[in-house]
SEVOVEX-956076 format. One line per 3 residues: number of its first residue (from 1); their letters; for each residue y, z, x of C-alpha. Coordinates in steps of 0.02 Angstrom, whole numbers, always signed. Each point is the difference from the previous one (the first is absolute). Example, Ala and Ser with C-alpha at 12.3 -4.5 7.8 and 13.67 -1.06 7.14 Angstrom:
1) AS) -225:+390:+615 ~ +172:-33:+69
This chain:
1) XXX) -3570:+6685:-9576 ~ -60:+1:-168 ~ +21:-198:-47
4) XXX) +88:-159:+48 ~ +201:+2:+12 ~ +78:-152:-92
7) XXX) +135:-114:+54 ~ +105:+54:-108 ~ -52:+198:+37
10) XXX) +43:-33:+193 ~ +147:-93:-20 ~ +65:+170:-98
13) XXX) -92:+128:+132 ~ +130:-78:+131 ~ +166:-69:-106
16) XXX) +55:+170:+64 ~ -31:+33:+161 ~ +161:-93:+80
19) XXX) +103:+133:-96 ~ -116:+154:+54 ~ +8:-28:+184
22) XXX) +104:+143:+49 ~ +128:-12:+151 ~ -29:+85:+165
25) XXX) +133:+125:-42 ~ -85:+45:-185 ~ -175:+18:+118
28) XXX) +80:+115:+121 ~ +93:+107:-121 ~ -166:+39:-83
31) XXX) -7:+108:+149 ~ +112:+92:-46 ~ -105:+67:-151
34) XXX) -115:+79:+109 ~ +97:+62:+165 ~ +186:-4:-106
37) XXX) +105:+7:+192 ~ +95:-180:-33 ~ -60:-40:+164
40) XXX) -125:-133:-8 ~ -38:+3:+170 ~ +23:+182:+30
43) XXX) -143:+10:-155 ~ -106:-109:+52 ~ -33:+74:+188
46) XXX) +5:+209:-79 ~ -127:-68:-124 ~ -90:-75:+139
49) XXX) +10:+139:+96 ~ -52:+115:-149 ~ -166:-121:-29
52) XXX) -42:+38:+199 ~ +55:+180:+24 ~ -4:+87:-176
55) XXX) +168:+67:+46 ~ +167:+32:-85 ~ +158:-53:+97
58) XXX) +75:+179:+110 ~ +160:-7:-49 ~ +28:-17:-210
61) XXX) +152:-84:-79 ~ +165:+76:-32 ~ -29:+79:-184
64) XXX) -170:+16:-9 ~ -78:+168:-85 ~ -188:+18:+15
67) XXX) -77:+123:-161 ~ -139:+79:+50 ~ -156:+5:-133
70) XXX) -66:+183:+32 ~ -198:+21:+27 ~ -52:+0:-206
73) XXX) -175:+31:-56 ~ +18:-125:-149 ~ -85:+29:-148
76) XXX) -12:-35:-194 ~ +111:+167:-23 ~ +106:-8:+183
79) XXX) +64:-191:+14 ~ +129:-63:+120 ~ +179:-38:-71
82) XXX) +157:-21:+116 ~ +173:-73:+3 ~ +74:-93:+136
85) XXX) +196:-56:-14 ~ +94:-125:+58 ~ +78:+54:+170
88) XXX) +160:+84:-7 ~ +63:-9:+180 ~ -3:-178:+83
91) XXX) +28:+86:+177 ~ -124:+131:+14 ~ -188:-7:+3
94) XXX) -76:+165:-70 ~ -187:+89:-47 ~ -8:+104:-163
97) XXX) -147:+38:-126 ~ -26:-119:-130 ~ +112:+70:-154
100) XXX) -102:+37:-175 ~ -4:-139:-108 ~ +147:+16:-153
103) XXX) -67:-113:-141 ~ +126:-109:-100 ~ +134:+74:+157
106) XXX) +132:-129:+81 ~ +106:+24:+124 ~ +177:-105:+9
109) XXX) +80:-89:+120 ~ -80:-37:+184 ~ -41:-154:+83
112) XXX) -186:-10:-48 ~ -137:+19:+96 ~ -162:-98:+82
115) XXX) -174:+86:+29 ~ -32:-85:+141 ~ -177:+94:+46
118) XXX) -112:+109:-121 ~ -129:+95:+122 ~ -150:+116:-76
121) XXX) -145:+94:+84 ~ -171:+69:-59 ~ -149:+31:+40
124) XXX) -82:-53:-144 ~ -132:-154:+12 ~ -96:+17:-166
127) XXX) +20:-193:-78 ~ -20:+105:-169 ~ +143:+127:+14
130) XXX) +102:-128:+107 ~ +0:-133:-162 ~ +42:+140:-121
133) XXX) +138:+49:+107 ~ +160:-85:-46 ~ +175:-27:+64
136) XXX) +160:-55:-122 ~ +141:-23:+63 ~ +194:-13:-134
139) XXX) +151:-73:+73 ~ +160:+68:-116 ~ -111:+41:-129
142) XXX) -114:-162:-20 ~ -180:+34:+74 ~ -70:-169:+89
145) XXX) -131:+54:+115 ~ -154:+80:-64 ~ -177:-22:+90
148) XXX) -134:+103:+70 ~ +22:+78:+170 ~ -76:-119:+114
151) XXX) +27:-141:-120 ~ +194:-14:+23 ~ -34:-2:+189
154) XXX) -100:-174:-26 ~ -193:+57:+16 ~ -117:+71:-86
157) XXX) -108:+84:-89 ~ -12:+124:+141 ~ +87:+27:+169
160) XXX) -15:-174:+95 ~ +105:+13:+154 ~ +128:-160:+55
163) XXX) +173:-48:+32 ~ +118:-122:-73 ~ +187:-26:+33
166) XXX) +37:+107:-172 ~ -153:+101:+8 ~ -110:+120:+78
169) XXX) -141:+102:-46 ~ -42:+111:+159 ~ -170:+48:+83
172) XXX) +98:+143:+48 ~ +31:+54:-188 ~ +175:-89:-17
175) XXX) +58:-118:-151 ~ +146:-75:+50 ~ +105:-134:-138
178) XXX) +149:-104:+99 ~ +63:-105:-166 ~ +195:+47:-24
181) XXX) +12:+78:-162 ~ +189:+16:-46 ~ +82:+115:-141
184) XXX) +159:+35:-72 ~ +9:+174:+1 ~ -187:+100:+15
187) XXX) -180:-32:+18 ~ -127:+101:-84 ~ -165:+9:+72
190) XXX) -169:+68:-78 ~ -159:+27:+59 ~ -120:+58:-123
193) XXX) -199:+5:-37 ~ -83:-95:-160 ~ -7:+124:-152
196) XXX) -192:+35:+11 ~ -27:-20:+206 ~ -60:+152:+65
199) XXX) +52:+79:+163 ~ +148:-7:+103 ~ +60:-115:+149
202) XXX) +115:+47:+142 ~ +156:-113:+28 ~ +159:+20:+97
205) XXX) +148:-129:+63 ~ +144:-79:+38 ~ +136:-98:-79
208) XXX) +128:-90:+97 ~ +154:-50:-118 ~ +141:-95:+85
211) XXX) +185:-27:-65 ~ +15:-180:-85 ~ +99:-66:-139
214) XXX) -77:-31:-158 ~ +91:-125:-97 ~ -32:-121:-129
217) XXX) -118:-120:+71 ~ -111:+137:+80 ~ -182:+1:-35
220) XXX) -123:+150:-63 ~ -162:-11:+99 ~ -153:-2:-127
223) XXX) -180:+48:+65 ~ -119:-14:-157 ~ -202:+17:+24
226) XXX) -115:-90:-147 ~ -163:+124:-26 ~ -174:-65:+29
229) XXX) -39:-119:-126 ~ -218:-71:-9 ~ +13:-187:+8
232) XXX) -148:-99:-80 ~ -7:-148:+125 ~ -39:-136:-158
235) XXX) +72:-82:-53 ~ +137:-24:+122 ~ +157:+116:-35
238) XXX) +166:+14:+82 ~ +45:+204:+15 ~ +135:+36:-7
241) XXX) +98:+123:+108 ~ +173:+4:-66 ~ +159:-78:-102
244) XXX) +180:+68:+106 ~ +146:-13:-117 ~ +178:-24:+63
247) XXX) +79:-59:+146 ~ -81:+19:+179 ~ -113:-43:+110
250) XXX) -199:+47:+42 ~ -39:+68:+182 ~ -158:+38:-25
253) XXX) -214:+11:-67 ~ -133:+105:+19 ~ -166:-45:-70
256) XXX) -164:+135:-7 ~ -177:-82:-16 ~ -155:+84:-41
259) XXX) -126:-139:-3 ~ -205:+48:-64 ~ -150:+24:+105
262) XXX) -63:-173:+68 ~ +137:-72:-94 ~ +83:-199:+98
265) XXX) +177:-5:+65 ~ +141:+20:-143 ~ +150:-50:+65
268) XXX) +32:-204:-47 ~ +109:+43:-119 ~ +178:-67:+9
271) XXX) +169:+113:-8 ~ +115:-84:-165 ~ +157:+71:+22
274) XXX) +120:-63:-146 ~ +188:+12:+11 ~ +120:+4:-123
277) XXX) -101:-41:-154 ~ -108:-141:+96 ~ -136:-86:-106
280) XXX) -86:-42:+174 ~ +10:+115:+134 ~ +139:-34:+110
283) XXX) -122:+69:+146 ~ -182:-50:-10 ~ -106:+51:+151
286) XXX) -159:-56:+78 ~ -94:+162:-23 ~ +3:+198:+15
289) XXX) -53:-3:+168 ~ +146:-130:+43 ~ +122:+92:-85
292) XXX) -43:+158:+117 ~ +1:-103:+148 ~ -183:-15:+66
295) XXX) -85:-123:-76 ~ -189:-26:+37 ~ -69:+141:-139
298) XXX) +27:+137:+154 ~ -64:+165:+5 ~ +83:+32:+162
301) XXX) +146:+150:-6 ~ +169:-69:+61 ~ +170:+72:-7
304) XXX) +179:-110:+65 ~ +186:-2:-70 ~ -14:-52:-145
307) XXX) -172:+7:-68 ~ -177:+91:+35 ~ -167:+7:-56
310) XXX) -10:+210:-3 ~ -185:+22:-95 ~ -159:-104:+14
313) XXX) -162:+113:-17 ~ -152:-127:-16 ~ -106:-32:+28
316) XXX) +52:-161:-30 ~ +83:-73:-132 ~ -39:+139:-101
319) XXX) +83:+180:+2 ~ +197:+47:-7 ~ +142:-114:+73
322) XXX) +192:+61:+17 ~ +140:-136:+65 ~ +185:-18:+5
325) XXX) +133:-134:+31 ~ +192:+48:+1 ~ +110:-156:-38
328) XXX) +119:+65:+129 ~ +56:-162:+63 ~ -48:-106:-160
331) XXX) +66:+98:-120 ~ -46:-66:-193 ~ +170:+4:-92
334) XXX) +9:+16:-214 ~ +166:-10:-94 ~ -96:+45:-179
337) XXX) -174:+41:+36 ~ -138:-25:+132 ~ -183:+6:-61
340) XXX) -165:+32:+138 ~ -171:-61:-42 ~ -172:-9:+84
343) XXX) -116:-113:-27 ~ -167:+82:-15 ~ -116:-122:+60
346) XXX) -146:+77:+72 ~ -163:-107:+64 ~ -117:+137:-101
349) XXX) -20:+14:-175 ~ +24:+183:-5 ~ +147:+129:-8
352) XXX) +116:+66:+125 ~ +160:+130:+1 ~ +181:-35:+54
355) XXX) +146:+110:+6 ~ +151:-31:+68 ~ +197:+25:+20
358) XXX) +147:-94:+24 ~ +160:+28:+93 ~ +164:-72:-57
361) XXX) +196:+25:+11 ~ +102:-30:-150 ~ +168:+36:-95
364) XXX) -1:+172:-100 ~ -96:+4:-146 ~ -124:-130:+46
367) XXX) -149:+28:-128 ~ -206:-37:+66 ~ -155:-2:-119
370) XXX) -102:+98:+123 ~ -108:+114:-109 ~ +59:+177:-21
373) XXX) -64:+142:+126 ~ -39:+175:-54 ~ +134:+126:+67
């Protein structure tokens, strides 16, 4: 929304879009990312269910082994840092404590594995001590998910309570992550506070890893959070939120608004995603708020399958805004590279702050530009 689109310009926004419709079978095994049972139907009504009851299914597959994350007060000297392997028996569900993590350690052989839910509790509710929380997770060595606490479970800052069909952040003190996340042979997860943050927050879980082969077309999932950035509103900028290197697909956006005091709505500003080395963006949206699916400038909290509105102080316009929309069905695939910006086109002349993260599956050894967090 920042100037008139040529001829020529929309001729080249749509030369593409024959080739990127996507069959109903590519739509439907997107599911499969998320619930990872090969059943589309089967997924579809448990994830239904799951939206309506909060409930896991009674009766687990055959193989499953569910780690338990043992009650940790985490702190700058006592972090979190566990192994979970690839199942080793296809027939037998079982319960044992997470194993410490072995840096650099690989195990050989075995079919692979699937995280098919990551569940963590606490108590804490400081926005502060929630954002300098932060979870990475390393599949076979290669890390590709780091993000505050809160942040990877697609709100913040702050504990904003909703339900999507891959995530949930509890009333009840539950964070709950349904994306598959496949491996050969081990998963390493940490949990660890930012070098200076002072005090300690309480967190304890569940992992649910499932047998599955992991062969050469698998895909790592990649959960990557951008730090606040202060946006001078002029002149008229595109942020941007990230470049995704490699070959996959993006399931997902979060965006984080703080907007000033008194301050009109900020969120005209189109989503350019470019694909595979695009001069245009391949995608070119109508506006923030269209992109997040309400439209309208609302300040009204929502939440639904596949996108939510989670944080919207006021009064007004004005104050912090968290919302999230998983490309579950409408997955955005990238052979070489996939790049996400905002426009920032706000109707103030002022400033405003964004953070955000992305969610993505890709190949191992996919690269991002997201900047670097402190360990």
């Amino acid at each position: 929304m920042t100037g008139h689109i040529t001829k020529d310009e929309f001729v080249r926004m749509f030369a593409g879009a024959k080739a990127s419709i996507r069959s109903k079978d590519a739509m439907l095994s997107e599911l499969d990312c998320v619930a990872g049972d090969g059943d589309h139907g089967t997924t579809m009504l448990r994830v239904a269910r799951e939206l309506r009851d909060g409930g896991r299914p009674a009766t687990p597959p055959p193989g499953r082994a569910t780690s338990e994350i043992p009650r940790t007060e985490v702190d700058v000297q006592h972090p979190i840092e566990l192994t979970v392997s690839a199942p080793l028996d296809l027939a037998e569900p079982r319960k044992e404590p997470a194993r410490p993590a072995r840096r650099g350690s690989q195990r050989a052989g075995g079919p692979g594995g699937v995280i098919s839910q990551l569940r963590l509790f606490t108590d804490e509710r400081d926005p502060a001590k929630l954002r300098s929380t932060v979870l990475s997770i390393a599949f076979d060595g290669e890390e590709t998910v780091r993000a505050p606490l809160v942040d990877f479970f697609g709100t913040g800052p702050g504990w904003n309570p909703y339900s999507s069909l891959p995530m949930t952040v509890g009333a009840d003190g539950w964070l709950a992550c349904r994306f598959a996340m496949p491996f050969r042979h081990e998963a390493i997860l940490s949990i660890v506070r930012d070098g200076d943050a002072p005090g300690a927050v309480a967190i304890r879980g569940l992992i649910d890893v499932d047998p599955r082969p992991f062969g050469p077309d698998s895909l790592l999932f990649h959960a990557r959070w951008h730090p606040t950035e202060v946006i001078p509103t002029r002149p008229f900028r595109d942020w941007h939120l990230g470049t995704l290197t490699g070959h996959g697909h993006l399931v997902g956006a979060v965006l984080d608004v703080e907007n000033p005091p008194g301050a009109a709505w900020w969120g005209e500003g189109d989503e350019k995603i470019y694909v595979d080395g695009q001069d245009f963006p391949g995608i070119f949206g109508t506006g923030t708020e269209d992109y997040f699916g309400y439209a309208w400038s609302s300040t009204q909290l929502f939440a639904h399958a596949y996108h939510a509105q989670t944080r919207a102080t006021g009064p007004g316009f004005s104050g912090q805004f968290s919302m999230n929309r998983f490309h579950i069905l409408d997955p955005i695939p990238f052979e070489r590279q996939l790049r996400f910006d905002l426009e920032a086109w706000h109707w103030t002349d002022t400033s405003m702050s964004l953070d955000g993260t992305l969610y993505w599956y890709a190949r191992p050894h996919g690269r991002d530009d997201f900047p670097l967090q402190r360990r």
